[in-house]
N, C-alpha and C positions, 0 to 999 in steps of 0.2 A: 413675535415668536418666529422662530426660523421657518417652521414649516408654512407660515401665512401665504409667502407666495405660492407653495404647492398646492395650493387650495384646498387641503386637509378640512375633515369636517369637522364642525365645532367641539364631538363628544367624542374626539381623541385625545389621549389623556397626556400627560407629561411626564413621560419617562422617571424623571428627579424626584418626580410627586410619592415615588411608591418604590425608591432604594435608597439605599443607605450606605456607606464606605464602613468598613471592617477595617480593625489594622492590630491584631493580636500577632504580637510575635514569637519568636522561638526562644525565648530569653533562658528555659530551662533546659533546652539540646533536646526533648522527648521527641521531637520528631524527624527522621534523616530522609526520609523521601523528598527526594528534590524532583520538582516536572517544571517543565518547560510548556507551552502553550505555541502550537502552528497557526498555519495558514486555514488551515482545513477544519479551525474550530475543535481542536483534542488537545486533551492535555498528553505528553512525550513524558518519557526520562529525561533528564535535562543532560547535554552533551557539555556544559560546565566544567571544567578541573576547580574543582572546590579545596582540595589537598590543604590549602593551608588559610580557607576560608571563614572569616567570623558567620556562623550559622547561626547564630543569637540572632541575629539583625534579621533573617528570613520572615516572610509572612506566611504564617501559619492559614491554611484552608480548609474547610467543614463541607460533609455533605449539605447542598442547599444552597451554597454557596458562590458565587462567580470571580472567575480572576477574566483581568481587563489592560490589555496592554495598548493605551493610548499613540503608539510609536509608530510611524510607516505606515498607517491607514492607506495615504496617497500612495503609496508606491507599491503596496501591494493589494491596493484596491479591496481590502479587509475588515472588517469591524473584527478584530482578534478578541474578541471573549468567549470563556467559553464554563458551562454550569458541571461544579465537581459533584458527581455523585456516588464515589466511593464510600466506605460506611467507614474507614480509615482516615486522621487527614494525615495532609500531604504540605510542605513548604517548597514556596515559590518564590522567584526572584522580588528584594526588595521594589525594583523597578516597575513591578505593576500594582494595579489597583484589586483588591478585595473588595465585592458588596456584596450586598443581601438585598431579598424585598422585606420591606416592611414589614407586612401586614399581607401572611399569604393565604389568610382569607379572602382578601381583595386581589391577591394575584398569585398563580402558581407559577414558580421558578422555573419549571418545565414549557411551561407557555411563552416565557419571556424568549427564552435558548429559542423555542421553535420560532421566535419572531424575528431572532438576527441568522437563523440559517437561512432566510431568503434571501437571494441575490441583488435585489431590488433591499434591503437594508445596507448593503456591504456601498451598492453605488453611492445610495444616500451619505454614508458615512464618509466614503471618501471625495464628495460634491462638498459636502461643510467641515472638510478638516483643515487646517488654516496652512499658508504658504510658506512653513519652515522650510528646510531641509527635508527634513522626516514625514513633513507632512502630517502632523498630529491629529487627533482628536481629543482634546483636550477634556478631561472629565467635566467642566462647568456645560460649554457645549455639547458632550455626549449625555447631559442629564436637560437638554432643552430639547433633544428629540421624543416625536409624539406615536404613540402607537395607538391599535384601538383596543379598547379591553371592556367588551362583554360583564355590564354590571352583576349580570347573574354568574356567582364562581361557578354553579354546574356546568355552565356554554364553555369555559375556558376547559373543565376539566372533560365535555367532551371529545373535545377537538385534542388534549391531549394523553388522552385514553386510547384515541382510537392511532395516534402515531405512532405513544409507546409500545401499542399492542403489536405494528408490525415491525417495530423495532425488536422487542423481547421473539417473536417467530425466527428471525433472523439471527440471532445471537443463538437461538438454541439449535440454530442448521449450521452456526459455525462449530457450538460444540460438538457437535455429531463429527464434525471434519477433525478437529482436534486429538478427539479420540481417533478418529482412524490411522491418522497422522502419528502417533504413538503407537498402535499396533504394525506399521507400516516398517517405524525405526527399531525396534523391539527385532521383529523378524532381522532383519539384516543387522542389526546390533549383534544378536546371536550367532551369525553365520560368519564374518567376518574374527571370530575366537575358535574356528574351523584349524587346523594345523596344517591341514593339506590346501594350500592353497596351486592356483594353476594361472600359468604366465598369460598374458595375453595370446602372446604370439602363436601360441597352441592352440587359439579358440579363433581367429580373425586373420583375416589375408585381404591382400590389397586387391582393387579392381582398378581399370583404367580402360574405360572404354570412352573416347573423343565425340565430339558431333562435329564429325568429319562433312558430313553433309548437311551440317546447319539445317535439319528437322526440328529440333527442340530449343523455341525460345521461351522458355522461362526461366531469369536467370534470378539464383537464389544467393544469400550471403548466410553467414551464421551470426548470433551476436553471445555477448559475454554470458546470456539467460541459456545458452545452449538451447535456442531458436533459432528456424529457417525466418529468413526474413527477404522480401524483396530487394536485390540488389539496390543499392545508392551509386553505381560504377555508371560513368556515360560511358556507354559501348560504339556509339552510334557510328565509328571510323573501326571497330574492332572485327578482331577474324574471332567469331563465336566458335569455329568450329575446332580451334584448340581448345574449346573448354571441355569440361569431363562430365562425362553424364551420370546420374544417381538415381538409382530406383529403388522402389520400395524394400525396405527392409533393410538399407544399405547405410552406412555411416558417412558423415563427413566429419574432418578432422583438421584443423589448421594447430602448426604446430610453434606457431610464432607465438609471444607476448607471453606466454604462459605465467610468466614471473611479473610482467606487469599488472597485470589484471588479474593475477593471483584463483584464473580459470584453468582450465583445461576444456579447451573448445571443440565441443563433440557432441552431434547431431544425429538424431536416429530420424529418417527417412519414410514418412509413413502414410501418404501420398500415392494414389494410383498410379498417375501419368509422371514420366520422367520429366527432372529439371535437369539445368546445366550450375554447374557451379566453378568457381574461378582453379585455373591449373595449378594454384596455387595450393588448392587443398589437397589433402587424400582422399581417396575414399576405400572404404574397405566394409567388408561383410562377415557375417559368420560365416565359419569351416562347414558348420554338421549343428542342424533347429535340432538336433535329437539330442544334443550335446549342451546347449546353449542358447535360452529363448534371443533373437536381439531387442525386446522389452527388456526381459532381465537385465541384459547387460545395460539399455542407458539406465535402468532405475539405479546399478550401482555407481553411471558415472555420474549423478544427480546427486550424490553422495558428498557430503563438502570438508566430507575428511579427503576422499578423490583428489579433491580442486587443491587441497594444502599437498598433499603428496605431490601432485604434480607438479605445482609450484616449488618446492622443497629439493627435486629431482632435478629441473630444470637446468639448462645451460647458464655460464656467465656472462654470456653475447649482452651485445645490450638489447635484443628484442627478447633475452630471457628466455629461448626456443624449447622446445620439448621433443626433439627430431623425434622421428617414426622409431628406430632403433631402439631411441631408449625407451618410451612408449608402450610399447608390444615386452619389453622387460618388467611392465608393472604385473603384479600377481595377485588375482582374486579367489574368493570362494565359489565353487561350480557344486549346488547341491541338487539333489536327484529334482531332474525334470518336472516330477509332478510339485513336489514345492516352489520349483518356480515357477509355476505356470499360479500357483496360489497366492504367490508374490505378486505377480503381472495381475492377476483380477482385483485382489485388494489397491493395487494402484491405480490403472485406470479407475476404478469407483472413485478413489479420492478426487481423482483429477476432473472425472465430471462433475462430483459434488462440488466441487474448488469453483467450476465455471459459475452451474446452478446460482450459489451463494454469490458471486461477480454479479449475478443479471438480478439476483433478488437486491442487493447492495443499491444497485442503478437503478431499481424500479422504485426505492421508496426515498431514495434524495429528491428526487423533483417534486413530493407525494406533501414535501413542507409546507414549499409556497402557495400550492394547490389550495392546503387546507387552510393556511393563512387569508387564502382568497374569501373561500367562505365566510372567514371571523371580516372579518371588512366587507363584507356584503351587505350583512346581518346586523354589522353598525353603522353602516351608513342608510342602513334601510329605516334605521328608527330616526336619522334626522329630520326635524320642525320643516318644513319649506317654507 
């Protein structure tokens, strides 16, 4: 067996022992959901142009069920399968494999998934997949790998009770964001059907203050996510003290690419201690906070009808520019203060919730292998000596 030489213990079971390949297809058209299968083990929308594709030939997927793409194991150091549990199915490319367990009294489907999101599976997979091109794991092979599986189903269905349980926590702190998320677009969905709308240029003026005397080195860039981010610039032969300084509450603005990047690159400042950023950009502030939160304002230019208008406005240069002129020419909705100050609170919440659910995300991916340790504990504890 392949795993002999990993010194696997005797009462690790055989993969092949307890699935089976599925191959029902779409022969009647009932089903038009096409997904695609990642790196990251989730089924996608499939990015496909199917337009003038026979979807008879598709293979049709069930909850319970796994799709298995034997292809580029090596290259991208992947076991790519992954357990559909939609209560809808779904067709996927003829190109992969459909199976099932057997007998999910002897094994929960659930248990299998949580056994390839270890990392330590994915190395295995790509250690035994053969020396194509592609690199494969060829299904004969991928049913000769040995996992451990706890005779008693209740141990399996502990272990994945207790994952899905912080999985379903998670999912319902996403729905909480979802909805805010919608109350968030709602708001400014409403406000922008405003008739009185007001120019920029009326709300915002430039600043241009140097570090003339190289006091302030931290030097910042913007990126496409309308993020400060650590410059990538070698400065180290450079005069810093042509660059511009930017403090709190202040904007930065590069007015290049606009049309390539199909952004509008603009950064709200929010930062106690001043940075420097390249002379290349602007920076500009609100006229009058009495007038204009500058929260409010990046919440609207986070706005990705913004980023099309921009793009749309933009020059014919080939960096696609969006000069300051025409810029301060865009015209938004300005509604009474206090509503936007109601705007700014429902958004920062979202945005801490946004992080919150980031670190609860990160705290239960590594929480797999963890619990996978324990099912390998627990059976290697019962081998004969």
């Amino acid at each position: 067996m392949l795993l002999k030489d990993w010194g696997m213990k005797s009462n690790y079971k055989r993969l092949g022992d307890y699935i089976q390949l599925v191959d029902k297809r779409n022969t009647d058209l009932k089903v038009n959901r096409l997904l695609g299968i990642n790196i990251t083990k989730n089924f996608m929308p499939s990015v496909a142009n199917v337009s003038e594709t026979d979807l008879s030939r598709y293979k049709v997927i069930e909850k319970g069920q796994f799709a298995y793409s034997a292809m580029q194991v090596g290259r991208d150091e992947t076991v790519r399968v992954v357990l559909f549990t939609d209560d809808e199915p779904a067709i996927i490319s003829p190109a992969y494999l459909v199976f099932e367990v057997v007998d999910t009294k002897e094994v929960y489907p659930e248990f299998l998934m949580m056994w390839f999101h270890r990392p330590e599976s994915d190395r295995y997979g790509w250690f035994i997949s053969d020396s194509t091109v592609r690199a494969s794991l060829e299904w004969e092979r991928f049913c000769e790998i040995k996992l451990p599986l706890p005779d008693d189903i209740n141990e399996q269905k502990y272990f994945v009770d207790m994952y899905q349980g912080l999985l379903n926590n998670q999912k319902t702190y996403q729905k909480s964001l979802d909805d805010l998320q919608i109350i968030t677009n709602s708001f400014l969905d409403n406000l922008k059907n405003q008739k009185v709308k007001t120019s920029l240029g009326k709300l915002i003026e430039l600043v241009d203050i140097r570090n003339s005397n190289n006091e302030v080195k931290k030097l910042l860039g913007i990126n496409v996510k309308k993020e400060f981010m650590p410059s990538k610039a070698n400065v180290a032969n450079t005069d810093l003290g042509k660059y511009k300084i930017i403090n709190k509450d202040q904007f930065a603005y590069s007015a290049m690419q606009v049309g390539r990047d199909e952004t509008v690159r603009v950064v709200l400042y929010e930062k106690n201690k001043a940075a420097i950023i390249s002379p290349a950009y602007n920076v500009f502030r609100v006229r009058d906070v009495k007038v204009v939160l500058p929260e409010f304002l990046m919440i609207w230019f986070h706005r990705p009808e913004f980023n099309r208008y921009g793009w749309f406005i933009s020059d014919s240069s080939v960096r696609a520019s969006l000069e300051w002129e025409r810029f301060i020419e865009i015209k938004i909705p300005v509604p009474d203060i206090e509503i936007q100050e109601s705007i700014v609170t429902i958004f920062h919440t979202l945005q801490t919730r946004k992080k919150i659910n980031e670190q609860l995300k990160n705290m239960i991916q590594p929480l797999c292998p963890i619990l996978m340790k324990g099912v390998m504990d627990k059976v290697n504890a019962t081998v004969t000596v």
